[in-house]
LUMDRENSE-557923 format. One record per residue: x, y, z of N, C-alpha, C in turn; residue in one letter. Coordinates in steps of 0.2 Angstrom, whole numbers, plus 5000, padded with zeros to 4 digits. Example, Ala and Ser with C-alpha at 12.3 -4.5 7.8 and 13.67 -1.06 7.14 Angstrom:
BEGIN
506649725039506249785039506649845039a;506449895035506849955036506450005039s;
This chain:
BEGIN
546358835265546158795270545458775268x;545358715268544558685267544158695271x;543358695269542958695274542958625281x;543158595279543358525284543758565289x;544358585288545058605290544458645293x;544358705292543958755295543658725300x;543158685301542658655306542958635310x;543658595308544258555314544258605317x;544658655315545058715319544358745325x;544158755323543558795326543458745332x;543158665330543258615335543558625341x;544258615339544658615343544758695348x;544458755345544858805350544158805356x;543358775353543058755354543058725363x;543558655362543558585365544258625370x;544758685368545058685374544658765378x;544358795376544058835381543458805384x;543158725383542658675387543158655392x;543558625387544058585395544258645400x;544558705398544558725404544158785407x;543458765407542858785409542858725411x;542958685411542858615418543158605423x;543658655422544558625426544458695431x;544758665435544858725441545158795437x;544858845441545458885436546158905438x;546458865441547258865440547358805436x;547158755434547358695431547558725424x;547858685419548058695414547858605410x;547958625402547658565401548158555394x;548158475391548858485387548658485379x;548658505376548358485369548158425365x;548458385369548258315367547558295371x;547358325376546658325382546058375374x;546258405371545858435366545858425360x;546358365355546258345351545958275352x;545858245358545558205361544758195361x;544758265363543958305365543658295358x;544058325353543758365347543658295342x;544158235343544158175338543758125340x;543258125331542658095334542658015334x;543457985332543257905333543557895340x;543557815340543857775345544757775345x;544857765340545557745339545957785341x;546557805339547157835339547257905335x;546657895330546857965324546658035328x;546658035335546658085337547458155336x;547858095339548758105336548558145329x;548158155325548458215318548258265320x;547858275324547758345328547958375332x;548558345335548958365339549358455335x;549658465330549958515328549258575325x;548558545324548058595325547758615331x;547958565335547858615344548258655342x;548958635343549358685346549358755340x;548858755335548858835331548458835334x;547658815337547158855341547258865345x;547858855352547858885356548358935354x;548558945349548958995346548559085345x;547859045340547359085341547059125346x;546859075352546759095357547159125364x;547859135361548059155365548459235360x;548059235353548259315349547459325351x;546859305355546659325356546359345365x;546859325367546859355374546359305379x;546259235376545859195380546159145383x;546759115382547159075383547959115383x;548359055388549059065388549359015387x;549959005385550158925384550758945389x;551058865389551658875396552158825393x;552658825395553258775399553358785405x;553458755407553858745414553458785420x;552958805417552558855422552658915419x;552858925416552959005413552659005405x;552459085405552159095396552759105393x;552459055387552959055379552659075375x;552859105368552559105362552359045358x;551759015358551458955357551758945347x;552159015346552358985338552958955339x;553258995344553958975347554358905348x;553858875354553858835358553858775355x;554558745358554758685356554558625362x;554258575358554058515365553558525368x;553458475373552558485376552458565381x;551958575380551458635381550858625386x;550958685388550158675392549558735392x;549158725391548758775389548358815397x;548058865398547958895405547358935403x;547058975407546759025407547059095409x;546959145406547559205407547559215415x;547859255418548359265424548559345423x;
């Protein structure tokens, strides 16, 4: 991993423990709200960061700070196929 890749990741686990320091804490927020956060143009190129959110929240949920969800319930965020949502532990 580059130091570039480095600085993203870290960005991003960054941008979802802000987003949901902002959000009520029941809310949940989607990975696409924190590769959003974390991407510094205007454009669209936010979308390549979509599968490096979802390993930060990966991170931060091997680290006990985050949970990810389907349908309201915890999944293994390596597992987990299709959109996700990320939370504050429960």
């Amino acid at each position: 991993m580059t130091d570039t890749e480095r600085q993203t990741e870290r960005r991003l686990e960054r941008a979802i423990l802000d987003l949901l320091e902002r959000r009520d804490p029941a809310s949940s927020i989607c990975p696409s709200d924190a590769a959003r956060e974390a991407y510094d143009g205007d454009d669209d190129g936010w979308r390549e960061l979509m599968d490096p959110a979802r390993r930060a929240a990966g991170r931060l949920v091997s680290a006990g700070k985050v949970e990810v969800t389907q349908s309201g319930r915890r999944v293994d965020p390596a597992k987990a196929r299709g959109p996700i949502r990320i939370r504050r532990p429960r």
